[in-house]
N, C-alpha and C positions, 0 to 999 in steps of 0.2 A: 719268149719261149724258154728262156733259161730259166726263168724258175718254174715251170710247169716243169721243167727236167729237174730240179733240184729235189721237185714232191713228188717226180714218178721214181727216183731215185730213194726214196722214205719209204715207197710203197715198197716196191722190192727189197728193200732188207727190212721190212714189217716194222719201221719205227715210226709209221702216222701216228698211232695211238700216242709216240710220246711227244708231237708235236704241240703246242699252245697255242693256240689263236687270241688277238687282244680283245676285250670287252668292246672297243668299237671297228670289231674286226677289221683292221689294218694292215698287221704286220702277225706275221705267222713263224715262230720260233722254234727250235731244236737245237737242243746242246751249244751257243750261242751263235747256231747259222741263223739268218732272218732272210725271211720273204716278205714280197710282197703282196698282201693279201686282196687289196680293194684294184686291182689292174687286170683287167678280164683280158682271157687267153683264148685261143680258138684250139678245141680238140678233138679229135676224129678216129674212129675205129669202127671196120666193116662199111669203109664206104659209106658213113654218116657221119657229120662233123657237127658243132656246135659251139658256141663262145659264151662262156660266164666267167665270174673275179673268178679269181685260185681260191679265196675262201669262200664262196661258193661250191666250189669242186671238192674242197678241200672235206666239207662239212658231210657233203655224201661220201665221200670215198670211203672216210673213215669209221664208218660204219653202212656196210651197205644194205645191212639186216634193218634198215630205222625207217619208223613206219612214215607217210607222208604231214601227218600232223603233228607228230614229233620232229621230224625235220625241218617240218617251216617253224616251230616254236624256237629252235635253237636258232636259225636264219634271225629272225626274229631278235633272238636273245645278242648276238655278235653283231645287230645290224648291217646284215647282209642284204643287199634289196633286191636280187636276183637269183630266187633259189632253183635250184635244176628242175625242170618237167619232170613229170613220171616218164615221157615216152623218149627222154635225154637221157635217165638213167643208166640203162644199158649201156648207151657211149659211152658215158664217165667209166663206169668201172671197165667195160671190157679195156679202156685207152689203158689204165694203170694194172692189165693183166692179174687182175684179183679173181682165183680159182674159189670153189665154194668150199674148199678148208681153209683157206686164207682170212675169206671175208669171216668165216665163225670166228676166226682169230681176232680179227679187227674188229668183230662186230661186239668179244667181252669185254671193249675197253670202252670207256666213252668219252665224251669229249671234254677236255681239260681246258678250265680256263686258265686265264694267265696269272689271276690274284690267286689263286686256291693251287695253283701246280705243284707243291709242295706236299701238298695234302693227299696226293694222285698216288697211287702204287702202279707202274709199270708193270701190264702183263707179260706173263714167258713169252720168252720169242717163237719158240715153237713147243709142240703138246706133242706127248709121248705117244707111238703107237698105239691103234685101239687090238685089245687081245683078239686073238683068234675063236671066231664061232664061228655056227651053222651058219645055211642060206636064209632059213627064216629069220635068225637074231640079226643078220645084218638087214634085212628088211627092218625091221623096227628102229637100228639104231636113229637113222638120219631123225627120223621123229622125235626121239627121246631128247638127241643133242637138242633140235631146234624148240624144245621144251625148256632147256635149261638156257638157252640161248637168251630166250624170250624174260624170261624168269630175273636172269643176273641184267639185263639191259633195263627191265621196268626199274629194278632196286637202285639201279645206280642212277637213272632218267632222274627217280623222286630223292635222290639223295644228293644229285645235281643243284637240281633244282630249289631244294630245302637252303643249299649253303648259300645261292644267289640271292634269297629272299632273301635272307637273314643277315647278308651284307649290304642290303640295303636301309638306310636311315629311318626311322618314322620320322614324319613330320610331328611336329608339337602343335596342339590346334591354338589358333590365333585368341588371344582372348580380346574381351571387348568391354569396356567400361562402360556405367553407368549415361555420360555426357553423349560416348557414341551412341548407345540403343536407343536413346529420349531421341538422336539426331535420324537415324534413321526412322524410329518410328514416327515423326513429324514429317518426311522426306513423303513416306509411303503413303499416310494420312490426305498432304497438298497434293499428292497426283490424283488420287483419288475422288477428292472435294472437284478439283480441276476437271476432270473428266464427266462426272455428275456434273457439273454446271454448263458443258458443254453439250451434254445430251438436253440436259432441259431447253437450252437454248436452242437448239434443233428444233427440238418437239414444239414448243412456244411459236417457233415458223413457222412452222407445218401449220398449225394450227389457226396463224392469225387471218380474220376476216381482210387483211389488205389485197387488195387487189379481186372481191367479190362483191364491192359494194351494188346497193341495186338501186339506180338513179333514175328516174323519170324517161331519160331518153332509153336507157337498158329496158324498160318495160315495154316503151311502145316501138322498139325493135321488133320484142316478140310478145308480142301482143296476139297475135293470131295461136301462137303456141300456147301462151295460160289460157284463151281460150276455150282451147281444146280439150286441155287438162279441164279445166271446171264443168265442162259438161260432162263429163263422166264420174263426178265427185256423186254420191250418195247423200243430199242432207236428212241428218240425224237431229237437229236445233240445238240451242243452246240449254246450259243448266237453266236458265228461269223457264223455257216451253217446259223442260221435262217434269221440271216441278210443278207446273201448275196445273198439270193435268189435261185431259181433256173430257168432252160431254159424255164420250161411251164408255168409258171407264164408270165403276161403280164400286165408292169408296164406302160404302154402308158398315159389310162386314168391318171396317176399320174403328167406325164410330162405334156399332155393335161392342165391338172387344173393351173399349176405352167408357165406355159407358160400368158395360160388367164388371169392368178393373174396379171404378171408380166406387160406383156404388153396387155393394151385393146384392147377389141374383135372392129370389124368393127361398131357394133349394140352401141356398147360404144362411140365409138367415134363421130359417124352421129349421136348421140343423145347430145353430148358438143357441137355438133358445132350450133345444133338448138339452144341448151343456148344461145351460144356467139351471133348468128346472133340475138334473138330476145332482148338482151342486147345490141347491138351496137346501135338500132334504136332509144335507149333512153339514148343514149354516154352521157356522162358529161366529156368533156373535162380538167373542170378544178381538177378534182379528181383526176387525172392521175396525179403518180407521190407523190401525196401526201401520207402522213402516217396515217395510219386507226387509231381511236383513242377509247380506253377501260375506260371507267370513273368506278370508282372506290367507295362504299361511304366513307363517313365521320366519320357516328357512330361509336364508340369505342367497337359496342357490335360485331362487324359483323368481324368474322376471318380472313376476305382479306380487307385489307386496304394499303393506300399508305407506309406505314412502311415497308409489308414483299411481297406485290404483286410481286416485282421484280424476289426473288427467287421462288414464286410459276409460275409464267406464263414465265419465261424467263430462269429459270433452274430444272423445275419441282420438287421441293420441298417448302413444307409446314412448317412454323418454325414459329410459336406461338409470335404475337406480343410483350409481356413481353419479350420474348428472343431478340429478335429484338434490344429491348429498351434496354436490358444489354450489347451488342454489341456496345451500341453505334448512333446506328440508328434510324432513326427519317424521320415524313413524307418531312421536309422541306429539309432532304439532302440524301433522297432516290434518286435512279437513275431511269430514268422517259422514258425512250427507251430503248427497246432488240430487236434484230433482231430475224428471226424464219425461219427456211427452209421447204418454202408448200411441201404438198405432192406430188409423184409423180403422183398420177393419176388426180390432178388439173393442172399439169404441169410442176411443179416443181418451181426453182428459189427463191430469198430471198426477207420477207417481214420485213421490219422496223416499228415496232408498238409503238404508245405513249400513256402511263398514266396518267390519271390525277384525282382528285377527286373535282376541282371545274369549271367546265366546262364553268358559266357564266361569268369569269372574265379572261379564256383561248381561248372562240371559242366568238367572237366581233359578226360574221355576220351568217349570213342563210350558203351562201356556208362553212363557217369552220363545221359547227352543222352538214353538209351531213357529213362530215367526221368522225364522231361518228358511229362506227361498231357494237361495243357490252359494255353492262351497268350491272355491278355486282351489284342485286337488295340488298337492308338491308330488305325490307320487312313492308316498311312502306310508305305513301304518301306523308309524308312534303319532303323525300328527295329529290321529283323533283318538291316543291311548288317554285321558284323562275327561272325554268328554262322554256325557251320561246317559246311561241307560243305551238303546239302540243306536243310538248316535255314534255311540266307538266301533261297531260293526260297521267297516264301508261296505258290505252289502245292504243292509238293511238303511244306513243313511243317505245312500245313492236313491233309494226307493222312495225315499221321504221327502228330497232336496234332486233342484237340478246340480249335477256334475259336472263342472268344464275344467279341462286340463291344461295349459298354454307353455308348449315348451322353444326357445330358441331351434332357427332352423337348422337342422344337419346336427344339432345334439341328441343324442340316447336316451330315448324314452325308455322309463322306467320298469322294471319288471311287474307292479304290479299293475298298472295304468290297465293294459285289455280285459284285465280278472273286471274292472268294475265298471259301471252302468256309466259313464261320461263323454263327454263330447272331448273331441282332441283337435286343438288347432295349435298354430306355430305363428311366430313372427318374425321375419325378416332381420337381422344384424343393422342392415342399412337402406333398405326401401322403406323406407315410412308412408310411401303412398299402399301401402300394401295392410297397413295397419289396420283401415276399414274392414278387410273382409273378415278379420278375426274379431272387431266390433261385433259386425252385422250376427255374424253366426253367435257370437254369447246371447244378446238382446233377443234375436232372432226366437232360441232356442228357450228364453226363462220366462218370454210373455206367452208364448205355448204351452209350456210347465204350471205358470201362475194360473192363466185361464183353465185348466184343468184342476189343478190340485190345491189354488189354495184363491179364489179369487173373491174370497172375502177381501182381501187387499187389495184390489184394483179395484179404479174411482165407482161411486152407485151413482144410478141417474135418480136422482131428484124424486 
């Protein structure tokens, strides 16, 4: 109890505030008296007692104006592990007789550590009478004070606080070389791989037929039970029942359709032959016999050119110009005629077609230009700026000549391509099984065109 009498002894001549407590709240200092700050005291006023360290006590007394989260923060800050209750407080202060001008007094000082006490300015020991007013102005002072109370307690709390941080060190962050990172990330990698192969081998249990095998004697166990199950099975037959048919089925209409594929209907044919009549009356004798001709462009930008045309139109495959060119191939010693067997429902028979990509220095006169069949567009106008008469109008040589356009998939079609009368397909980058269908639609699309507009050039029967 002697040093709780030494600090009620500080309270009453108002020197708590110049008191020091150590940073691991120990020893509690004035003008070189020392206490002892971590030895808990028992103290009592109004018939309620209570026991905490003296720095404990010490920490409330000396401000009794300090809010309860500010008070555990400093607790906190001197490591004090026992800070006063709210419903202790009362004892503490009333024990050290601290009147409410006192504690204003105690309450503008704050608390002083022991590295920084230098830096502290000791407030007056006592404050000058307040002047003489009305009953009203004394009503408002206690407000005004605990305004300013509040006020200088925050500034010095955060200016406490500021110097504490700033007395403490930063840490320098650890660095880590090259051999360590590779070492951890190998570390993290093996647990991982380890763990994965642990699930798998779980799962691989779980999963394996041991211990389900189905043995002879396991069957005729329960025998009575598959039984059961089978009689309540619906049979459906196998794929060869379903295929084969049965008697009350009536496959006719199937033969019918396959029949009508095969060979044209009457309605089919008395409607070719209206073609062919209204096509003779405008014969071109000298057509006959000649070879229909596919011009081809120039531009290096356009996927069918005279380099690989031969195996896209004459063996239905598409093979990428560059590849062409490692082959060995080239447009001047590409091969410039394929033959092509028409279909059977134009009539059948072989037609000889020729390639070419400079038509004005190939086709001299007007009758060679009729022999121009179909024109694989680039998609641009200069292509047919030199070629003659109606031919350099792509409206007019659209009307004359089947059009087919062929652009790489997911590349930009050209602005003039919808202005004109042509078919538009595309080829795949890297399906080649896909190649067929931009086949089928050219071929599809020029023996329709031929059997209309120019079928002096497809085979004559005999």
């Amino acid at each position: 109890m002697a040093d709780v009498g030494v600090l009620q002894g500080w309270a009453k001549s108002h020197k708590l505030s110049q008191a020091t407590l150590s940073a691991d709240g120990a020893t509690l200092d004035l003008g070189g008296e020392t206490v002892t700050a971590n030895v808990k005291v028992t103290i009592s006023h109004d018939g309620k007692s209570c026991e905490y360290t003296i720095g404990s006590i010490f920490l409330q007394a000396v401000d009794p104006t300090i809010s309860l989260p500010k008070y555990r923060l400093a607790c906190k800050k001197h490591k004090v592990s026992d800070p006063v209750k709210a419903s202790d407080k009362p004892t503490v202060i009333g024990f050290f007789g601290l009147t409410p001008d006192e504690e204003g007094a105690v309450a503008a000082a704050p608390v002083p550590v022991k590295d920084d006490a230098a830096a502290q300015k000791p407030p007056p020991s006592s404050k000058p009478p307040p002047p003489p007013s009305d009953h009203r102005h004394d009503k408002k002072r206690p407000r005004e004070k605990d305004r300013r109370h509040k006020s200088s307690k925050d500034k010095r709390s955060r200016h406490s606080t500021g110097s504490a941080e700033k007395s403490k060190p930063k840490k320098a962050p650890k660095q880590i070389d090259a051999n360590a990172l590779f070492t951890n990330l190998t570390t993290v990698v093996t647990k991982r791989s380890e763990k994965k192969e642990a699930e798998q081998s779980e799962l691989y249990q779980a999963l394996s037929p041991e211990g389900f095998e189905v043995t002879p004697d396991l069957l005729q166990e329960n025998s009575e039970i598959c039984q059961s199950i089978q009689a309540n099975e619906i049979p459906v037959g196998n794929s060869a029942s379903i295929l084969k048919g049965s008697t009350e089925k009536d496959l006719s209409p199937v033969l019918k359709l396959y029949l009508d594929t095969m060979q044209p209907s009457k309605k089919m044919a008395a409607k070719q032959a209206r073609i062919q009549d209204k096509a003779k009356r405008s014969w071109r004798p000298y057509l006959v016999g000649k070879k229909p001709v596919i011009i081809l462009p120039k531009g290096m930008t356009s996927p069918l050119t005279m380099t690989n045309a031969h195996e896209f139109f004459g063996k239905s495959l598409f093979v990428p110009r560059d590849v062409m060119m490692k082959r060995g191939a080239s447009a001047r010693n590409a091969p410039t005629t394929f033959s092509r067997k028409l279909s059977q429902r134009l009539g059948g028979g072989m037609v000889e077609y020729e390639l070419m990509d400079n038509p004005k220095s190939k086709l001299p006169t007007a009758k060679d230009w009729e022999r121009v069949v179909a024109v694989v567009a680039l998609g641009h106008g200069w292509q047919f700026k030199d070629w003659p008469g109606i031919y350099s109008n792509p409206v007019h040589l659209f009307a004359k000549t089947f059009g087919f356009y062929v652009g790489m998939e997911g590349a930009k079609i050209p602005q003039e391509i919808p202005q004109w009368s042509v078919v538009r397909q595309t080829l795949n980058r890297d399906k080649r099984g896909l190649d067929s269908v931009t086949y089928a639609s050219f071929w599809n699309g020029l023996e329709e065109f031929m059997t209309i507009h120019k079928p002096e050039m497809l085979p004559q029967d005999e």
